[in-house]
C-alpha positions in Angstrom: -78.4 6.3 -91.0 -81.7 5.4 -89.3 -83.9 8.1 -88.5 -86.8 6.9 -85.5 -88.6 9.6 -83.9 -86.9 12.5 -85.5 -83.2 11.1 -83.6 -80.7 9.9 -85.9 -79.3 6.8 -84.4 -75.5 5.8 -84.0 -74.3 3.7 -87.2 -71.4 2.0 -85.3 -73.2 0.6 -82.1 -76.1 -2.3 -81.9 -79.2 -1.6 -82.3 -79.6 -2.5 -78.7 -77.5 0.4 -77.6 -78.7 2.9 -80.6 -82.2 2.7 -79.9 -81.5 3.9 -76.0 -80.6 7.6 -77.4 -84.1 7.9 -78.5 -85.8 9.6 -74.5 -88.1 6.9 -73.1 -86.2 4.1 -74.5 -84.0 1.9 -71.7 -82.0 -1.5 -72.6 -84.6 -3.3 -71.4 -87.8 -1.8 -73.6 -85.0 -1.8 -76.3 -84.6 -5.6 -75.8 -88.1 -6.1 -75.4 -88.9 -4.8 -78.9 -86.3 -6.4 -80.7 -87.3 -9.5 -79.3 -91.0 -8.8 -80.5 -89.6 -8.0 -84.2 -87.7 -10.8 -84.1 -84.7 -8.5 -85.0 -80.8 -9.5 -83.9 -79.9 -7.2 -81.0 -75.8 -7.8 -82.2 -76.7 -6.2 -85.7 -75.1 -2.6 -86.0 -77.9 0.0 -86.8 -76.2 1.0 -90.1 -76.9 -3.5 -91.0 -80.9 -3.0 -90.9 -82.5 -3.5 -93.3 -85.4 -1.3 -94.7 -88.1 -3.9 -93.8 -86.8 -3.6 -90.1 -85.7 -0.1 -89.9 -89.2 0.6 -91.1 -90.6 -2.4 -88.1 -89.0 -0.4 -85.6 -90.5 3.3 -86.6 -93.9 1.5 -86.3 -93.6 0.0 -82.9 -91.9 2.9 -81.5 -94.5 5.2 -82.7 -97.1 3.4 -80.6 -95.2 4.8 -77.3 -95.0 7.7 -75.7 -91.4 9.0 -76.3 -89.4 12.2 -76.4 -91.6 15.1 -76.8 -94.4 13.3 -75.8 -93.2 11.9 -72.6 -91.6 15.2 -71.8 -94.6 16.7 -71.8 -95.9 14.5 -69.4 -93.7 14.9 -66.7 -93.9 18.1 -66.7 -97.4 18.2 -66.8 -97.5 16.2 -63.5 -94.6 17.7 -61.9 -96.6 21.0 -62.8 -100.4 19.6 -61.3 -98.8 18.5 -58.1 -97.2 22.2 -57.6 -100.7 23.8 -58.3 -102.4 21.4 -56.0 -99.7 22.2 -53.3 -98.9 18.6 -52.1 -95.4 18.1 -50.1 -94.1 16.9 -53.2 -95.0 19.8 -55.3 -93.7 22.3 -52.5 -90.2 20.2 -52.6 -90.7 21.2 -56.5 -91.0 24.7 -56.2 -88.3 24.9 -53.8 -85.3 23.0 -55.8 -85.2 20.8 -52.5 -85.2 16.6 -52.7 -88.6 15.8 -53.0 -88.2 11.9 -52.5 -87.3 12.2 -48.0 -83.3 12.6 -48.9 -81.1 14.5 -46.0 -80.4 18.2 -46.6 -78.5 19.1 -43.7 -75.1 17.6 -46.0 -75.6 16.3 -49.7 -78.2 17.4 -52.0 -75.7 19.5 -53.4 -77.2 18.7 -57.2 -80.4 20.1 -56.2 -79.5 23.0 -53.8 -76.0 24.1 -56.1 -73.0 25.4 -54.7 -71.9 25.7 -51.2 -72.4 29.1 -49.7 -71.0 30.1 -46.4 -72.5 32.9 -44.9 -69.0 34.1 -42.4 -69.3 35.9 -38.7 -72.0 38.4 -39.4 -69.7 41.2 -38.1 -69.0 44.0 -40.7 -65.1 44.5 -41.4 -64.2 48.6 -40.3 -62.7 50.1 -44.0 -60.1 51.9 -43.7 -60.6 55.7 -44.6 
């Protein structure tokens, strides 16, 4: 089992695929590595060698990933909330912050539908 990053990678899939579980790494930056190691993107993770596996660890370590990247958006999501752009107010709100419609949708950021009723208290019965 490969170990880049502190994520174990899949044995079973290609190395394509496997190195997209590690945060910050799509199938094109995966391709665009592999091609730069001069490594087969049809060879299963478990198949690399030792000389690659250890390739790989090195070029990934020279980008920010995981943690790292993490850190950074939340960084910036957190500077444009203290600065109090539109953006950052969208932020605080749990509201779409790139123009999207809220009157219907949005119903990943807002949650679950509430409905509110009449207004009009019911009488209980005594």
């Amino acid at each position: 089992m490969v170990r880049i990053a502190g994520i174990n990678l899949p044995d079973n899939k290609r190395v394509e695929v496997a190195l997209t579980y590690i945060y910050g790494i799509g199938r094109s930056t995966s391709v665009k590595i592999l091609d730069e190691l001069k490594i087969n993107k049809d060879t299963k993770s478990k198949d690399l060698s030792d000389k690659e596996a250890d390739a790989l660890r090195v070029r990934i370590e020279k980008m920010p990933i995981e943690g790292d990247l993490r850190r950074a958006f939340s960084q910036d999501i957190k500077r444009l909330k203290d600065i109090g752009t539109y953006r950052g107010i969208r932020h605080k709100a749990s509201l779409p912050v790139r123009g999207q419609r809220t009157k219907t949708n949005a119903r990943t950021k807002r949650g679950k539908r509430v409905t509110m009723g009449s207004g009009r208290k019911k009488d209980q019965k005594t």
